[in-house]
SEZATOR-678726 format. One record per residue (C-alpha): residue in one letter; y, z, x. Coordinates in steps of 0.001 Angstrom, whole numbers, plus 500000, padded with zeros to 6 digits. Example, Ala and Ser with C-alpha at 12.3 -4.5 7.8 and 13.67 -1.06 7.14 Angstrom:
! SEZATOR-678726
node r = A; Y = 495500; Z = 507800; X = 512300
node r = S; Y = 498940; Z = 507140; X = 513670
This chain:
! SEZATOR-678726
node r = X; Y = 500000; Z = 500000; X = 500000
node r = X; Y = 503072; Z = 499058; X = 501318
node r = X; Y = 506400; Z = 501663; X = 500908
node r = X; Y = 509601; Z = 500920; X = 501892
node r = X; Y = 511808; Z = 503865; X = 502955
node r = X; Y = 514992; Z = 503923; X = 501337
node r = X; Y = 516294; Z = 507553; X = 502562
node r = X; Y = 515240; Z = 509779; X = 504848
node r = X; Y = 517803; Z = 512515; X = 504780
node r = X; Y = 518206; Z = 515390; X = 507052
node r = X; Y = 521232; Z = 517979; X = 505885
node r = X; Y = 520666; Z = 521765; X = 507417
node r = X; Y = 517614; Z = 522606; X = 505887
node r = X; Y = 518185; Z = 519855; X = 502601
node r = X; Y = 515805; Z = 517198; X = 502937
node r = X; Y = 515297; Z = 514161; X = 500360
node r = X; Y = 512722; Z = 511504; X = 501103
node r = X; Y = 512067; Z = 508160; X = 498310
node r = X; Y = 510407; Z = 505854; X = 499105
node r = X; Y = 509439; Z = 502310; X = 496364
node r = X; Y = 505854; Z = 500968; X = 495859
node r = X; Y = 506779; Z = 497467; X = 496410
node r = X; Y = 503425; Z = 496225; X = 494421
node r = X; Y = 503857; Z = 498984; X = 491149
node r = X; Y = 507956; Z = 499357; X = 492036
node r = X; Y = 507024; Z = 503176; X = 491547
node r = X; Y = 509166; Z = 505701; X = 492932
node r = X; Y = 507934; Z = 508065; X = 495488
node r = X; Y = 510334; Z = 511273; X = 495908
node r = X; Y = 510287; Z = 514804; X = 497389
node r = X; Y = 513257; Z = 516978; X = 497946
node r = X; Y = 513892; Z = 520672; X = 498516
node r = X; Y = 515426; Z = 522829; X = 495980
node r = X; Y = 519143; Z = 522699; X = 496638
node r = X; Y = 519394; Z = 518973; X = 495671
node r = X; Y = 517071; Z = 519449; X = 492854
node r = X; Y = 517602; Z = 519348; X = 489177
node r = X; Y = 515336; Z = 522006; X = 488341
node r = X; Y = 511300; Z = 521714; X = 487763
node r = X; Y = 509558; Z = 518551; X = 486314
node r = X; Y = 508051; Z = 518933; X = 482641
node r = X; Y = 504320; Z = 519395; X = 482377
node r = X; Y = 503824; Z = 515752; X = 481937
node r = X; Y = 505780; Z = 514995; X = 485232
node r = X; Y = 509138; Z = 513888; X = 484215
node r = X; Y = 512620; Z = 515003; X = 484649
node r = X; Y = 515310; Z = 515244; X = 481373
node r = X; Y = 517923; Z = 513823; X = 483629
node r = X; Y = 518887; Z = 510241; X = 484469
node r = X; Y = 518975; Z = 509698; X = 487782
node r = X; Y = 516357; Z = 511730; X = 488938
node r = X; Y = 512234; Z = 511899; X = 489697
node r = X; Y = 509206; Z = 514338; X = 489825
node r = X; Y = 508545; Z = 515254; X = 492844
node r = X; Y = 505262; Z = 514727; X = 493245
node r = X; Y = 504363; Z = 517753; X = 496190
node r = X; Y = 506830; Z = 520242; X = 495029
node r = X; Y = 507020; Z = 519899; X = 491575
node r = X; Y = 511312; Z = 519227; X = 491544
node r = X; Y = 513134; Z = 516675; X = 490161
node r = X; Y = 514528; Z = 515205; X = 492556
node r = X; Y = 517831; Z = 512544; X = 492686
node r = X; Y = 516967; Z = 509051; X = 493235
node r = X; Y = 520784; Z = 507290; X = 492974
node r = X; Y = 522128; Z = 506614; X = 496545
node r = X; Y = 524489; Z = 509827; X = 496531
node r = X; Y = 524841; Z = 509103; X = 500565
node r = X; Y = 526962; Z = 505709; X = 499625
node r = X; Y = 530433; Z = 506909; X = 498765
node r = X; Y = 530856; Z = 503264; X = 496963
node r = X; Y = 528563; Z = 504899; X = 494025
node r = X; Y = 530173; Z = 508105; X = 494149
node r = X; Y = 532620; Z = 508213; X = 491292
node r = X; Y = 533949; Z = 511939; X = 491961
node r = X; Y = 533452; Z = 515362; X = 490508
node r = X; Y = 531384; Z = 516064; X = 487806
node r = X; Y = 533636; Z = 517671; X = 484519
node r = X; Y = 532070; Z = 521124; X = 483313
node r = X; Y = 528539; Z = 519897; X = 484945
node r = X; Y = 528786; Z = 516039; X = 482803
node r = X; Y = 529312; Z = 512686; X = 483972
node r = X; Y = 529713; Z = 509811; X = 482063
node r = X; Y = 527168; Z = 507342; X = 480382
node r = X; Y = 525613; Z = 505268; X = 483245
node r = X; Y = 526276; Z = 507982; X = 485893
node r = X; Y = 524096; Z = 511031; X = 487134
node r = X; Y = 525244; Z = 514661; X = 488102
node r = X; Y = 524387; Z = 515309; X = 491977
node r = X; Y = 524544; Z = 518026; X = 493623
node r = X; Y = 525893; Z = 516284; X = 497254
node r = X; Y = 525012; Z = 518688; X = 499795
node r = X; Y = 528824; Z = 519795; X = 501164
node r = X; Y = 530241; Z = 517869; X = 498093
node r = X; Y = 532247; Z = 519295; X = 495394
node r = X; Y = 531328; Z = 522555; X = 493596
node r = X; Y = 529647; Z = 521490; X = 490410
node r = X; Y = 527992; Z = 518218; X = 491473
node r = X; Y = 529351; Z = 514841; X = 491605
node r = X; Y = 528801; Z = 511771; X = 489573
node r = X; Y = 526645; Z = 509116; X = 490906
node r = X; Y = 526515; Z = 505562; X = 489471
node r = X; Y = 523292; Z = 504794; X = 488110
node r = X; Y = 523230; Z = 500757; X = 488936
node r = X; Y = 522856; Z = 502353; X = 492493
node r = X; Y = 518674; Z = 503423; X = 491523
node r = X; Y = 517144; Z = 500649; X = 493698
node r = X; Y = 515186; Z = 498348; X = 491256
node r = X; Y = 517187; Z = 498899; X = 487803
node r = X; Y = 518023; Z = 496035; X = 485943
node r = X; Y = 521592; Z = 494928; X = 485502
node r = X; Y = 523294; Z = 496943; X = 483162
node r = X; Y = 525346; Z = 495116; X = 480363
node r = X; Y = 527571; Z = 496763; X = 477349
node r = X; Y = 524794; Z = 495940; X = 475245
node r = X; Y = 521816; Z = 497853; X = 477511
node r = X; Y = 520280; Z = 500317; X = 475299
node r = X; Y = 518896; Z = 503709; X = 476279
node r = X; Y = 515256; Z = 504795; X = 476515
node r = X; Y = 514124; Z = 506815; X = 473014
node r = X; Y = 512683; Z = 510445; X = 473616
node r = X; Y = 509052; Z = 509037; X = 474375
node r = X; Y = 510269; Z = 506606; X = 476352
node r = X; Y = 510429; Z = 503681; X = 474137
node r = X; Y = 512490; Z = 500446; X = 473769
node r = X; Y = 513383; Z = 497641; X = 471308
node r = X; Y = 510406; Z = 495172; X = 471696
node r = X; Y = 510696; Z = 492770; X = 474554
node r = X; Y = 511735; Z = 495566; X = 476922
node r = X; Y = 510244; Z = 498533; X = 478831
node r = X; Y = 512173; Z = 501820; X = 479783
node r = X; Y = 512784; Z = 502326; X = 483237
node r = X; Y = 512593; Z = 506048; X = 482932
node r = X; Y = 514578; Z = 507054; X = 486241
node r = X; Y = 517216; Z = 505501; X = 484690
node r = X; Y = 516662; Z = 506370; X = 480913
node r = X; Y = 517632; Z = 502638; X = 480004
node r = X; Y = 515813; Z = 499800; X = 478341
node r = X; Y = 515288; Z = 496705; X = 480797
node r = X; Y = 514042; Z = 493451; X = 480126
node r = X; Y = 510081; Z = 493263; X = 480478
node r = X; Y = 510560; Z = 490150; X = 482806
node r = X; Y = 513061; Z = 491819; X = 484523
node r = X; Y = 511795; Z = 491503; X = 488453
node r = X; Y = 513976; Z = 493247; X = 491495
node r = X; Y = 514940; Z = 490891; X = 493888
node r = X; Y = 512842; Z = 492097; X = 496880
């Protein structure tokens, strides 16, 4: 199986690693507490957008590029960003996380005004699947460039 290593990232004792199954486009996360959202659901998914399991310690963990200031919008308001971003918690960033543009989750589809969101079981209108790091409906032809 070939991975690709999109971050290694080394801050004090913070470390994030995701990594992309190029043949399933799976995700492939760890990260220590600090830059976790809190623990995955018993059925190994996080209730955030922008964010995966962790699949050794049990974390959801952020997979938007925080480390690009391009996707960093600024500070999160009262914990909340707005639609299409995710609240990070940047490691020496501002108190209260910052928000992090989704479109920056390597292998999401282009997002459009009329992309829909994922349901609660992770559903979509037919003729598209939910990329659930993400929470949004993409086309079910849609294929990263690679």
């Amino acid at each position: 199986m070939l991975h690709l290593i999109l971050r290694v990232l080394l801050l004090s004792a913070i470390t994030l690693s995701s990594s992309i199954d190029r043949s399933s486009l799976a995700f492939i996360v760890s990260c220590d507490e600090p830059l976790s959202m809190g623990n995955c659901t018993w059925d190994n998914q996080c209730d955030v957008a922008g964010y995966m399991c962790d699949s050794v310690n049990d974390l959801c963990c952020p997979v938007v590029d925080y480390t690009n200031d391009a996707w960093v919008a600024g500070p999160a308001l009262d914990g909340e960003c707005q639609d299409g971003f995710a609240v990070v918690n940047i490691p020496g960033g501002q108190e209260g996380g910052e928000c992090v543009n989704l479109i920056s989750i390597p292998g999401l589809c282009p997002i459009t005004p009329d992309t829909e969101r994922c349901d609660d079981q992770w559903r979509c209108p037919p003729g598209f699947k939910c990329f659930n790091a993400a929470y949004l409906c993409c086309p079910e032809d849609y294929s990263p460039p690679l």
